[in-house]
N, C-alpha and C positions, 0 to 999 in steps of 0.2 A: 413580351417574353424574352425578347433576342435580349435586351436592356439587363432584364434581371440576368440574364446570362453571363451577360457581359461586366457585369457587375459582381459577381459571382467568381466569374475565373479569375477578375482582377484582386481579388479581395484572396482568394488561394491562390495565388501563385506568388502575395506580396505576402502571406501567412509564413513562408520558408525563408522570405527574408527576416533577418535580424536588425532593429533599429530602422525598418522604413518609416521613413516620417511622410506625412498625410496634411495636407492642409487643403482647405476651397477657399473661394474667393467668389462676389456674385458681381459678374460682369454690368448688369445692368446698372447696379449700383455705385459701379464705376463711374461709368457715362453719364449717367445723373448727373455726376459731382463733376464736371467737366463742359465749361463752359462752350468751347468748341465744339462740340457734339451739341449740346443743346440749339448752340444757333445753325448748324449744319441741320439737325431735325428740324428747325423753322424752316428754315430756304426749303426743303425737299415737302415738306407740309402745303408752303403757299405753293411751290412750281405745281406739286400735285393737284389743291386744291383750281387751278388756273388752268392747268390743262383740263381737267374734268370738266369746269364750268362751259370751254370752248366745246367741247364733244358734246354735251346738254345743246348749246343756242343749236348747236349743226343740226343732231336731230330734232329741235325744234323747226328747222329751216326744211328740213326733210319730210316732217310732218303737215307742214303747213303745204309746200307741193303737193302732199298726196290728196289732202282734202280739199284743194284746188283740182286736182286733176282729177278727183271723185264727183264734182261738183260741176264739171266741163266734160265726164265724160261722153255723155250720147249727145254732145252738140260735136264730137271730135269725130272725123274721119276716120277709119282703118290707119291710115300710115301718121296720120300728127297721133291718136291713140300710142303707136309704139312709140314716135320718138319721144313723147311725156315721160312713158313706163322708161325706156332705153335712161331717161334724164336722173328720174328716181334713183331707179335699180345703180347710175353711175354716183351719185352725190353718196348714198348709202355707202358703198363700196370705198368711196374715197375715207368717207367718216370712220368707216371701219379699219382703215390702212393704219387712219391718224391713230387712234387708240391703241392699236398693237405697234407703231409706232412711240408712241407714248409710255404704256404700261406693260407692252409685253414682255418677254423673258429679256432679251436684249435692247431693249428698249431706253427711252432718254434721262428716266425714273432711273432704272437701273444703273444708267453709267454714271449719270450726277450722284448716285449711291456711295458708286465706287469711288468717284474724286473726292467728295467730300468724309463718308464716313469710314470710307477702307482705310485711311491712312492714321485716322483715332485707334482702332480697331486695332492695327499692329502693332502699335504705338503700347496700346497695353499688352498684347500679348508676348512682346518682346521684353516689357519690364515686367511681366512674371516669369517669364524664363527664366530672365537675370535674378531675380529673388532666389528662385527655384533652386536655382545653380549652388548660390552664395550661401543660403540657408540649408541646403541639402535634402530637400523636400525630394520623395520619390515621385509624388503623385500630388499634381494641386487641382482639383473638379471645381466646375465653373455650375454653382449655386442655381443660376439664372437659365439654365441652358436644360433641355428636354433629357438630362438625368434627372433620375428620382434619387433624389437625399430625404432616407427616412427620417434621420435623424443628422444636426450637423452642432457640433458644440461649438461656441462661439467663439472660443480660445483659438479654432483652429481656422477662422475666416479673416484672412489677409488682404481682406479689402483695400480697407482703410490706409494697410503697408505701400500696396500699390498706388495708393491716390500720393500718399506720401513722397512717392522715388518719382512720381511722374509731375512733382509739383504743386500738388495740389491739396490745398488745407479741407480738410472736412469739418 
Protein backbone atom coordinates (compact mmCIF):
# COMPACT_ATOMS: atom_id res chain seq x y z
CA UNK A 1 0.00 0.00 0.00
CA UNK A 2 2.81 2.70 1.22
CA UNK A 3 4.32 1.69 -2.63
CA UNK A 4 1.04 2.55 -4.28
CA UNK A 5 1.17 5.64 -2.34
CA UNK A 6 4.16 6.40 -3.18
CA UNK A 7 3.74 6.03 -6.50
CA UNK A 8 0.77 7.93 -6.60
CA UNK A 9 2.13 11.23 -4.99
CA UNK A 10 4.97 10.93 -7.35
CA UNK A 11 2.82 10.53 -10.37
CA UNK A 12 0.64 14.04 -8.97
CA UNK A 13 2.83 15.99 -8.01
CA UNK A 14 4.94 15.36 -11.57
CA UNK A 15 1.23 15.84 -13.06
CA UNK A 16 1.81 20.01 -12.46
CA UNK A 17 4.83 19.68 -13.98
CA UNK A 18 4.98 20.67 -17.58
CA UNK A 19 7.43 18.48 -19.93
CA UNK A 20 8.48 16.00 -17.13
CA UNK A 21 10.15 13.34 -18.93
CA UNK A 22 10.06 9.78 -17.43
CA UNK A 23 12.28 7.07 -18.39
CA UNK A 24 13.37 3.35 -16.44
CA UNK A 25 15.98 1.32 -16.91
CA UNK A 26 16.18 -2.46 -15.42
CA UNK A 27 19.16 -2.57 -13.42
CA UNK A 28 19.51 -6.27 -13.51
CA UNK A 29 19.69 -6.30 -16.94
CA UNK A 30 22.52 -4.09 -16.73
CA UNK A 31 24.69 -6.38 -14.68
CA UNK A 32 23.77 -9.23 -16.77
CA UNK A 33 25.51 -7.44 -19.72
CA UNK A 34 28.66 -6.68 -17.67
CA UNK A 35 31.22 -8.98 -17.52
CA UNK A 36 32.63 -7.73 -14.05
CA UNK A 37 29.78 -8.37 -12.24
CA UNK A 38 29.25 -11.75 -13.60
CA UNK A 39 32.54 -12.88 -12.53
CA UNK A 40 32.30 -10.97 -9.09
CA UNK A 41 28.89 -13.20 -8.79
CA UNK A 42 31.05 -16.29 -9.42
CA UNK A 43 33.79 -15.53 -6.78
CA UNK A 44 30.88 -14.48 -4.09
CA UNK A 45 28.93 -17.82 -5.37
CA UNK A 46 32.05 -20.40 -4.89
CA UNK A 47 33.29 -18.25 -1.49
CA UNK A 48 29.59 -18.90 -0.49
CA UNK A 49 29.38 -22.10 -1.87
CA UNK A 50 32.89 -23.11 0.34
CA UNK A 51 32.11 -21.51 3.38
CA UNK A 52 28.79 -23.35 3.53
CA UNK A 53 30.39 -26.67 2.76
CA UNK A 54 33.06 -26.04 5.85
CA UNK A 55 29.86 -25.27 8.27
CA UNK A 56 28.18 -28.83 6.91
CA UNK A 57 31.78 -31.05 7.55
CA UNK A 58 31.73 -29.00 11.40
CA UNK A 59 28.43 -30.07 12.00
CA UNK A 60 29.02 -33.22 10.67
CA UNK A 61 32.07 -33.29 13.22
CA UNK A 62 29.59 -32.13 15.89
CA UNK A 63 27.41 -34.78 15.16
CA UNK A 64 29.52 -37.58 15.12
CA UNK A 65 30.77 -36.33 18.83
CA UNK A 66 27.44 -36.44 19.89
CA UNK A 67 26.59 -40.07 18.80
CA UNK A 68 30.01 -40.96 20.32
CA UNK A 69 29.09 -39.34 23.39
CA UNK A 70 25.49 -41.05 23.22
CA UNK A 71 27.11 -44.13 22.75
CA UNK A 72 29.87 -43.84 25.76
CA UNK A 73 27.34 -42.27 27.86
CA UNK A 74 26.53 -44.73 31.00
CA UNK A 75 30.23 -46.05 30.83
CA UNK A 76 31.16 -42.13 31.57
CA UNK A 77 31.41 -40.67 35.03
CA UNK A 78 29.44 -37.65 36.34
CA UNK A 79 32.40 -35.16 35.71
CA UNK A 80 34.06 -36.79 32.15
CA UNK A 81 29.80 -36.90 31.21
CA UNK A 82 30.15 -32.97 31.56
CA UNK A 83 33.36 -32.31 30.10
CA UNK A 84 31.92 -34.41 26.85
CA UNK A 85 28.62 -32.09 26.93
CA UNK A 86 31.09 -28.84 28.07
CA UNK A 87 33.05 -30.20 24.44
CA UNK A 88 29.78 -30.45 22.27
CA UNK A 89 27.93 -27.44 23.63
CA UNK A 90 31.79 -25.63 22.99
CA UNK A 91 32.46 -27.00 19.16
CA UNK A 92 28.66 -25.97 18.49
CA UNK A 93 29.07 -22.69 19.64
CA UNK A 94 32.25 -22.11 17.74
CA UNK A 95 30.44 -23.49 14.39
CA UNK A 96 27.84 -21.07 15.10
CA UNK A 97 30.25 -18.02 15.58
CA UNK A 98 31.74 -19.20 12.21
CA UNK A 99 28.48 -18.84 10.30
CA UNK A 100 27.36 -15.59 11.68
CA UNK A 101 30.75 -14.81 10.95
CA UNK A 102 30.42 -15.92 7.61
CA UNK A 103 26.86 -15.02 6.51
CA UNK A 104 25.67 -12.71 9.09
CA UNK A 105 24.61 -9.02 8.64
CA UNK A 106 28.17 -7.79 8.72
CA UNK A 107 29.83 -10.60 7.90
CA UNK A 108 32.79 -11.78 5.16
CA UNK A 109 29.72 -12.58 2.53
CA UNK A 110 28.71 -9.15 3.02
CA UNK A 111 31.87 -7.18 2.81
CA UNK A 112 33.45 -9.28 -0.21
CA UNK A 113 29.74 -8.04 -1.54
CA UNK A 114 30.79 -4.65 -1.01
CA UNK A 115 34.45 -4.93 -2.56
CA UNK A 116 33.41 -6.52 -5.31
CA UNK A 117 29.86 -5.69 -6.37
CA UNK A 118 29.48 -2.09 -4.62
CA UNK A 119 31.75 -0.47 -6.86
CA UNK A 120 29.59 -2.09 -10.37
CA UNK A 121 26.65 -0.92 -8.54
CA UNK A 122 27.80 2.84 -8.46
CA UNK A 123 29.34 2.64 -11.46
CA UNK A 124 25.86 2.56 -13.04
CA UNK A 125 24.14 4.51 -10.86
CA UNK A 126 26.35 7.32 -11.44
CA UNK A 127 26.14 6.95 -15.37
CA UNK A 128 22.33 7.27 -14.97
CA UNK A 129 22.49 10.19 -13.20
CA UNK A 130 24.81 11.59 -15.85
CA UNK A 131 22.09 10.43 -18.66
CA UNK A 132 19.58 11.82 -16.41
CA UNK A 133 21.17 15.11 -16.18
CA UNK A 134 22.18 15.41 -19.94
CA UNK A 135 18.82 14.03 -21.34
CA UNK A 136 16.69 16.01 -18.76
CA UNK A 137 14.86 13.08 -17.56
CA UNK A 138 12.74 14.02 -14.15
CA UNK A 139 12.52 10.68 -12.97
CA UNK A 140 14.25 7.27 -14.29
CA UNK A 141 12.56 3.88 -12.00
CA UNK A 142 14.69 1.01 -11.93
CA UNK A 143 12.43 -1.85 -13.81
CA UNK A 144 14.31 -4.67 -11.60
CA UNK A 145 13.76 -3.21 -8.17
CA UNK A 146 10.55 -3.98 -5.75
CA UNK A 147 8.49 -0.99 -7.58
CA UNK A 148 5.54 -2.32 -9.37
CA UNK A 149 5.54 -1.01 -13.14
CA UNK A 150 2.07 -1.85 -14.29
CA UNK A 151 2.84 -1.02 -17.44
CA UNK A 152 6.42 0.28 -18.83
CA UNK A 153 6.59 1.18 -22.82
CA UNK A 154 9.69 0.15 -24.10
CA UNK A 155 10.58 3.48 -25.74
CA UNK A 156 11.15 4.72 -22.37
CA UNK A 157 13.86 1.76 -20.95
CA UNK A 158 17.27 3.26 -21.26
CA UNK A 159 18.89 0.18 -20.61
CA UNK A 160 20.66 -0.45 -23.32
CA UNK A 161 21.71 3.61 -23.24
CA UNK A 162 23.37 2.81 -19.96
CA UNK A 163 25.29 -0.26 -21.07
CA UNK A 164 26.25 1.92 -24.06
CA UNK A 165 27.94 5.12 -21.83
CA UNK A 166 29.48 2.48 -19.59
CA UNK A 167 31.15 0.60 -22.51
CA UNK A 168 29.50 -1.98 -23.06
CA UNK A 169 27.85 -3.47 -26.45
CA UNK A 170 24.79 -5.40 -25.92
Amino acid sequence: MKKFLLILSIFLISAGLKAQKFAYVDSQFILDHIPEYKEAKSELDNLSYQWQEDIEKAYQKIDNLYRAYQTDKVLLTDKMRQAREDEIIKKEQEVKDLQQKRFGAEGDLYKKQEELIRPIQNLIYNTIQEYAKEARYGVIFDKSSDLLMLYADENLDKSEKILDRLGYNY
